[in-house]
C-alpha positions in Angstrom: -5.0 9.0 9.1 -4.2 6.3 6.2 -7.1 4.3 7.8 -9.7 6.8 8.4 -9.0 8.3 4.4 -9.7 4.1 3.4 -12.6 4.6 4.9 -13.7 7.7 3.5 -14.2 6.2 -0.4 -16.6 3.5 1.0 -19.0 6.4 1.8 -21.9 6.9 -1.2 -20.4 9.9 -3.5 -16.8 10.8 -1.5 -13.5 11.0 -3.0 -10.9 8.5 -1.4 -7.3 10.7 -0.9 -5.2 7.4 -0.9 -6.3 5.8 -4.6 -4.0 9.0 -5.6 -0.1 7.5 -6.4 1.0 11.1 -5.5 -0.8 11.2 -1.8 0.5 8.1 -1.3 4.0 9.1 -2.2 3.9 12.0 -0.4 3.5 10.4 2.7 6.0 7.3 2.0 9.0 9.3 0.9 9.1 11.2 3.8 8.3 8.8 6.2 11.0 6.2 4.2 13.7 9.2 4.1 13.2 9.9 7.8 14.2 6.1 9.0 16.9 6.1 6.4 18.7 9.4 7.3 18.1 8.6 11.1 19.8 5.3 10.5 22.3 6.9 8.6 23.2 9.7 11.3 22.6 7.3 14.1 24.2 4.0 13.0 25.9 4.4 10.0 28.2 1.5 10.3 25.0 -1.0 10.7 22.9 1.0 7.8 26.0 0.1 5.4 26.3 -3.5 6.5 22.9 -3.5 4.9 24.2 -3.0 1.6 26.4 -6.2 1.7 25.9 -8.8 3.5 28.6 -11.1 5.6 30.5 -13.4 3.5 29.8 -12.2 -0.1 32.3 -13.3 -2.3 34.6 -10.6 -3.4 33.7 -11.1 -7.5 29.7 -10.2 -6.4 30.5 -7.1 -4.3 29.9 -4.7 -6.8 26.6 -6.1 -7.9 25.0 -6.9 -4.8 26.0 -3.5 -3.4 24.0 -2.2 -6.5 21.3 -4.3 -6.0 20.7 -3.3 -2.8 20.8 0.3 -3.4 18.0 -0.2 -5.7 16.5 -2.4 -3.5 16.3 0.6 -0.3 15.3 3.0 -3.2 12.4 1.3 -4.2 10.7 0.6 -0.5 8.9 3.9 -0.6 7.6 3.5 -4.3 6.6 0.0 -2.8 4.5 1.2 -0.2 2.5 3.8 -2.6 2.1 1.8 -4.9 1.1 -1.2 -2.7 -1.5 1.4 -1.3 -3.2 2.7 -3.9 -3.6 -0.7 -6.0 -4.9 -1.9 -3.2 -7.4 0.4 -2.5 -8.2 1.2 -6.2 -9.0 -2.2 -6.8 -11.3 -2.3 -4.3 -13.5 0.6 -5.4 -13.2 0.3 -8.4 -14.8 -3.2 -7.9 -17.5 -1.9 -5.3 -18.7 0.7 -8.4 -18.3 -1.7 -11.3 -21.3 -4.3 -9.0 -22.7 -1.4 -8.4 -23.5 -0.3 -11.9 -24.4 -3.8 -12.6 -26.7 -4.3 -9.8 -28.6 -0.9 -10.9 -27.9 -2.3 -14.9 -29.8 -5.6 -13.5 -33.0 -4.6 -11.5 -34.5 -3.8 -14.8 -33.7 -7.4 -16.4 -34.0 -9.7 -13.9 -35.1 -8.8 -9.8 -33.2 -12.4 -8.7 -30.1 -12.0 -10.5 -30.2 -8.3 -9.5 -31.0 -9.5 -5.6 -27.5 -12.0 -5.9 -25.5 -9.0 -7.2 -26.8 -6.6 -4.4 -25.5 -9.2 -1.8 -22.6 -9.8 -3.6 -22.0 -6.1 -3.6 -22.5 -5.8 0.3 -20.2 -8.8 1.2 -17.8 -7.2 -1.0 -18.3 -4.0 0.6 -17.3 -6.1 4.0 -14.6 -6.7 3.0 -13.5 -3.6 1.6 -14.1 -2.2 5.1 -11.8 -4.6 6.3 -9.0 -4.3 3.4 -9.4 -0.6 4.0 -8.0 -0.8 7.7 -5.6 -3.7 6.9 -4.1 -1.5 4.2 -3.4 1.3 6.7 -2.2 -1.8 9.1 0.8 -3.0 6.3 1.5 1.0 5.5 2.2 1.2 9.2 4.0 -2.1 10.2 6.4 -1.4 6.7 7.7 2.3 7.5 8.0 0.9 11.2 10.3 -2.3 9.6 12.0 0.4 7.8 12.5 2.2 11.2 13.7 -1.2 13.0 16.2 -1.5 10.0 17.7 1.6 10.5 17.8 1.9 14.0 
């Protein structure tokens, strides 16, 4: 799904779902809370273990426990964010060339012909940072799953 949405903004005049913080959240939160509250029901000795690792000195317990807390809090916020910045950047890059390519053709055909390739290898390689994306979005909540389970 995350992959085939990527795609979707490379195609002239589309709207891309996952350059939108709040799609993006609303599929990591409940994906993230799913692996945590299985771990949780399922092994909730080794879920807390999490929270402090062996041998922490008794004066850093209470800061480390907090800091880890924080830490398992901010994994879904990681992986929407990570998401749409990702794929933002990219299209937002693929229609600033563009612009400049169309700005160009009118001052100078060579320097115009250089940005038009530049704009397809970059397009390249949005196709591939498109389906990597949904690759990192898939191998993190399944981490998050190995974790917890």
């Amino acid at each position: 799904f995350i992959g085939s949405t990527n795609l979707l903004g490379l195609l002239p005049h589309s709207f891309t779902p996952t350059t939108q913080l709040s799609m993006n959240l609303g599929m990591a939160i409940p994906l993230w809370a799913g692996t945590v509250i299985t771990g949780f029901r399922y092994k909730t000795k080794a879920s807390l273990a999490h929270f402090l690792p062996q041998g922490t000195p008794l004066p850093l317990i209470p800061m480390l426990v907090v800091i880890e807390t924080i830490s398992l809090f901010i994994q879904p916020m990681a992986l929407a964010v990570r998401l749409t910045a990702n794929i933002t950047a990219g299209h937002l890059l693929i229609h600033l060339i563009g612009g400049a390519t169309l700005a160009l053709i009118n001052i100078s055909a060579t320097t115009a012909f250089i940005t038009f390739i530049i704009l397809i290898l970059l397009t390249i390689l949005e196709f591939a940072v498109a389906l990597i994306q949904a690759y990192v979005f898939t191998l993190l909540v399944s981490l998050y799953l190995h974790d917890n389970t």
